[in-house]
C-alpha positions in Angstrom: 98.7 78.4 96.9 96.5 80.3 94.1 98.0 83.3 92.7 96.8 86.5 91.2 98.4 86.9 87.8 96.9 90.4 87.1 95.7 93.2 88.2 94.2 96.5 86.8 92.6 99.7 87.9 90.0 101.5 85.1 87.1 104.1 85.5 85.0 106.1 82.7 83.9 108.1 86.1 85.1 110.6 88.0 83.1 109.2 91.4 84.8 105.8 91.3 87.7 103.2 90.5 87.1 100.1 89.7 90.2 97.6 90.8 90.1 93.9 88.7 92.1 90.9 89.3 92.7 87.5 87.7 94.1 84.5 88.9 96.0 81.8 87.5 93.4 79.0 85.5 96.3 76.0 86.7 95.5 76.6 90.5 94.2 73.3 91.7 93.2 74.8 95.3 89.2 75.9 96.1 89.2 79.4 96.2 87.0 78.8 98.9 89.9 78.5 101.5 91.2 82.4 101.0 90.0 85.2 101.8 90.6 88.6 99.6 91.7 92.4 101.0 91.5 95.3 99.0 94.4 97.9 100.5 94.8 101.2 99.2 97.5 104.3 99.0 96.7 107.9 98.2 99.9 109.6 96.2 102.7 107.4 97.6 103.4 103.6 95.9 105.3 102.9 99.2 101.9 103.5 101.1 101.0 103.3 103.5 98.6 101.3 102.9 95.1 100.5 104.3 92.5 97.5 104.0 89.7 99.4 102.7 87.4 96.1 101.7 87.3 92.7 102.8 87.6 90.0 103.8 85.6 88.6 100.6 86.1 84.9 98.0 85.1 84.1 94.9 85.2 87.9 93.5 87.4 89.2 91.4 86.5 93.1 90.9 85.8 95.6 93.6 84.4 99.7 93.0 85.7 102.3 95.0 83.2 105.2 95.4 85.8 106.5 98.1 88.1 108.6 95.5 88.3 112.4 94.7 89.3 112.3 91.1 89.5 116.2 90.6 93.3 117.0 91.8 94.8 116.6 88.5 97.9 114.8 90.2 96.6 112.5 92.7 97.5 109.0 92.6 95.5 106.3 93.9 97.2 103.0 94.8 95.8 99.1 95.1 97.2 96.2 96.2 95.1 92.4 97.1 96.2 90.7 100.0 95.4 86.8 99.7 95.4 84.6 103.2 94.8 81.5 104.1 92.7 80.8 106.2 94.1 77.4 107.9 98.0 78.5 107.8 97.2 82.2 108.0 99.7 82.6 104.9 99.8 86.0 103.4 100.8 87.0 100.0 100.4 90.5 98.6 100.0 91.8 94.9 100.9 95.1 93.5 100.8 98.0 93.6 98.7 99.1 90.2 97.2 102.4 89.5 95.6 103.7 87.0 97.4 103.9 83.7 97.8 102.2 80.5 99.7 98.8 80.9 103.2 97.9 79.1 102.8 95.7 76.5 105.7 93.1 75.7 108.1 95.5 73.8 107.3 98.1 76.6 108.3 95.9 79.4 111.3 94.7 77.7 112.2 98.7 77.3 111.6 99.4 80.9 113.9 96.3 82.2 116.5 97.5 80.1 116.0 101.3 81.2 116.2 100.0 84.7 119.3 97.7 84.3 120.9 100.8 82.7 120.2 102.8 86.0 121.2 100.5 88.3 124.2 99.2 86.6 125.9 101.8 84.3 124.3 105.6 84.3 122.3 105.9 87.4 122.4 107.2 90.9 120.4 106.2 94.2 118.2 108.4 95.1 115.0 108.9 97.7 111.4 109.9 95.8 109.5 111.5 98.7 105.8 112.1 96.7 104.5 115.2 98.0 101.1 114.7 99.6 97.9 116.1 98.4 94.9 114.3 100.5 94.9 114.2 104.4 94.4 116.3 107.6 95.2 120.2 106.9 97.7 121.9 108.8 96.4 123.6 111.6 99.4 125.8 112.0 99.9 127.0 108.8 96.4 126.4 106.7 94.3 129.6 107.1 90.2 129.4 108.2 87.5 131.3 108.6 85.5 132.2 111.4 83.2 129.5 111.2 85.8 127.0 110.1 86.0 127.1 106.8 88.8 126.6 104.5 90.1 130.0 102.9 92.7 127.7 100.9 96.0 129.8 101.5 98.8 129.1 103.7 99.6 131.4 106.5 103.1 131.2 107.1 106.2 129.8 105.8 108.7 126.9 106.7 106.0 124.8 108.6 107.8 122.3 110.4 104.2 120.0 110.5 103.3 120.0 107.1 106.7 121.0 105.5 105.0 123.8 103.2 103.2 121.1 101.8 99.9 122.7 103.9 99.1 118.4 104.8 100.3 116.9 108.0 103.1 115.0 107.8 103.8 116.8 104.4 105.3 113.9 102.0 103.8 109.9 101.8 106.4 107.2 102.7 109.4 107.6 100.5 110.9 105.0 98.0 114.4 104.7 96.9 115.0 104.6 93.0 117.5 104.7 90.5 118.1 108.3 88.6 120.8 110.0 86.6 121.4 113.5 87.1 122.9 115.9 84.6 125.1 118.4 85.7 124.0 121.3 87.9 125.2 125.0 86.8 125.3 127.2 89.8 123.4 130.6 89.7 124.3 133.7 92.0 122.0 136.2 92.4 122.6 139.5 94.8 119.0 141.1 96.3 118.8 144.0 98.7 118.7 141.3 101.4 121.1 138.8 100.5 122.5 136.5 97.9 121.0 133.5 96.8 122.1 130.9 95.0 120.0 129.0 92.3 121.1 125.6 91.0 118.8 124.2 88.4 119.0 120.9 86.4 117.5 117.9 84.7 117.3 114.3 85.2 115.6 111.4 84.1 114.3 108.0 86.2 112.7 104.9 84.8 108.5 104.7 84.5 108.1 103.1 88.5 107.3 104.9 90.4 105.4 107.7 88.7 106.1 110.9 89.6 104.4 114.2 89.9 105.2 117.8 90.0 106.1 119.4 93.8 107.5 115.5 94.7 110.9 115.9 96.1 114.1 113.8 95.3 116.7 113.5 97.7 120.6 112.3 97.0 123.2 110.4 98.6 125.4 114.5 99.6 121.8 115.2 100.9 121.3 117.7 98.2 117.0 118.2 97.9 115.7 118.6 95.0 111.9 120.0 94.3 110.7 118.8 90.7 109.1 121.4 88.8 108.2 119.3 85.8 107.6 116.3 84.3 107.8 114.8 80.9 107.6 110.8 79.9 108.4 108.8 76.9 105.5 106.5 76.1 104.7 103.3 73.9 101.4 103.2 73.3 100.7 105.4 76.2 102.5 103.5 78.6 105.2 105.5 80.6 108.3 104.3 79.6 111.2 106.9 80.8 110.6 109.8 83.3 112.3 113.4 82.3 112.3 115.7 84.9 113.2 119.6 85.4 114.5 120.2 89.2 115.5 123.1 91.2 117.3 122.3 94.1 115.6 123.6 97.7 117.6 126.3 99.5 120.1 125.3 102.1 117.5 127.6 104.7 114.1 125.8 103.2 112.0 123.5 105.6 112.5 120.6 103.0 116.3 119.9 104.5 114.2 119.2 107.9 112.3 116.3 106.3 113.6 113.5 108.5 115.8 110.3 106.4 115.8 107.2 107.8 118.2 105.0 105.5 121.8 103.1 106.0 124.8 105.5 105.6 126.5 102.9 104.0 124.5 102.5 101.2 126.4 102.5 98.1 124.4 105.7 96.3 126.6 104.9 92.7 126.0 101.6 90.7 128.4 98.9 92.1 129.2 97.7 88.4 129.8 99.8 85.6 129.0 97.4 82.7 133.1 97.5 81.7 135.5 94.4 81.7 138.8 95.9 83.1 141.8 94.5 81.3 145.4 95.2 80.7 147.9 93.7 78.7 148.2 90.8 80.7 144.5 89.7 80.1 144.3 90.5 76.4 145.1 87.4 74.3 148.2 87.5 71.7 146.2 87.7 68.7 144.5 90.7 69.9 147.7 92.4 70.5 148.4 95.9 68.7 152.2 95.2 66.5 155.1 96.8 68.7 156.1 98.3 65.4 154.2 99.9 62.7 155.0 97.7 58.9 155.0 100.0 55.7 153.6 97.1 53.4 156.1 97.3 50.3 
């Protein structure tokens, strides 16, 4: 079976993005016998996704007038989907987005960040990307008279949109690897009542990117909202993600977000990168001397 070896997403334009692929020169097989998808997520890597173009062969670039490029944080993701025609075999490639590619040294960093997460420092986490494209809230999104949008919401702790004024409110989540620092409890006492502020930092590896308003979700079921977002680059390609968080309010509509995931899924890295040994497993040589010698 051919294979795609690359993929990449570039535009000069804010009315288009044009998606390219390349496949592998030592395929022997006609192209002929496949047919090519183009699928497509807006703001979540998980998807979902949608065949937007195809079925097409023997092309290997695609233009996508169907974008709005002016929400400064809106992500738009592509993947090809390759099947055979005869067996009906399908393979999938991706997802890419626009950005500026790893070279070798960047790659290398990343797989090392990532190892470092998953093995040593890191915590498993659930990245639920906050929408920002879709069908407006009906409930909570305020009209005019003749339909129009007045762009404001209308009430608060929607349980369609969750405050996020789109239906459904967040794409499909993904679960990642994070470490979290610690989190310093703030009281404060109003007129009302007293609320308690937690604030505090962490920091994720460069997949999968994201954005301010997302929301990050641990193991104790503690929600986070990320305020802001800094990376470490190489060349402009995203490397590390450092983020500042402020954890949602016990009474917000986030905590009604539903979670679908195993409750026995180990949320802390099964290995820690140590070799535990005693005495017993430490050779002779290596021994410290049971008495301290003063040369003479």
């Amino acid at each position: 079976m051919i294979n795609v070896t690359s993929i990449s997403v570039r535009s000069y334009d804010l009315d288009y993005l044009s998606v390219f692929w390349k496949l592998n020169d030592q395929d022997s097989e006609r192209i002929e016998e496949y047919d090519f998808f183009i699928l497509r997520s807006i703001d979540g890597a998980a998807g979902p996704y949608q065949v937007i173009a195809g079925p097409f062969y023997n092309t290997f670039r695609f233009r996508d007038p169907d974008v709005q490029r002016l929400h400064k944080w809106r992500t738009y993701f592509y993947k090809i989907r390759m099947v055979h025609r005869a067996t009906q075999t399908v393979r999938e490639y991706g997802p890419e987005w626009l950005r500026s590619p790893p070279d070798r040294i960047a790659l290398e960093i990343q797989r090392r960040e990532a190892l470092l997460w998953k093995e040593f420092a890191g915590r498993l986490i659930y990245h639920f990307p906050r929408m920002t494209f879709g069908q407006r809230c009906k409930h909570c999104w305020d009209t005019g008279p003749r339909g129009n949008s007045i762009a404001r919401e209308t009430i608060q702790n929607c349980a369609s949109c969750f405050d996020t004024t789109f239906v459904g409110g967040y794409a499909k989540p993904m679960a990642i690897w994070a470490q979290f620092d610690p989190a310093p409890i703030q009281s404060i006492k109003t007129d009302i009542k007293e609320i308690h502020i937690s604030n505090t930092t962490a920091r994720t590896v460069a997949f999968p990117p994201i954005q301010a308003r997302d929301m990050l979700v641990e193991g104790e079921n503690r929600r986070w909202l990320v305020e802001r977002v800094s990376t470490t680059e190489k060349s402009r390609a995203i490397i590390r993600q450092e983020l500042v968080l402020k954890e949602f309010m016990k009474d917000d509509i986030a905590y009604a977000v539903p979670i679908n995931a195993d409750e026995n899924l180990l949320h802390n890295p099964a290995r820690e990168m140590t070799r535990p040994m005693d005495l017993e497993t430490i050779p002779q040589t290596a021994r410290l001397p049971d008495k301290l010698v003063t040369p003479t």
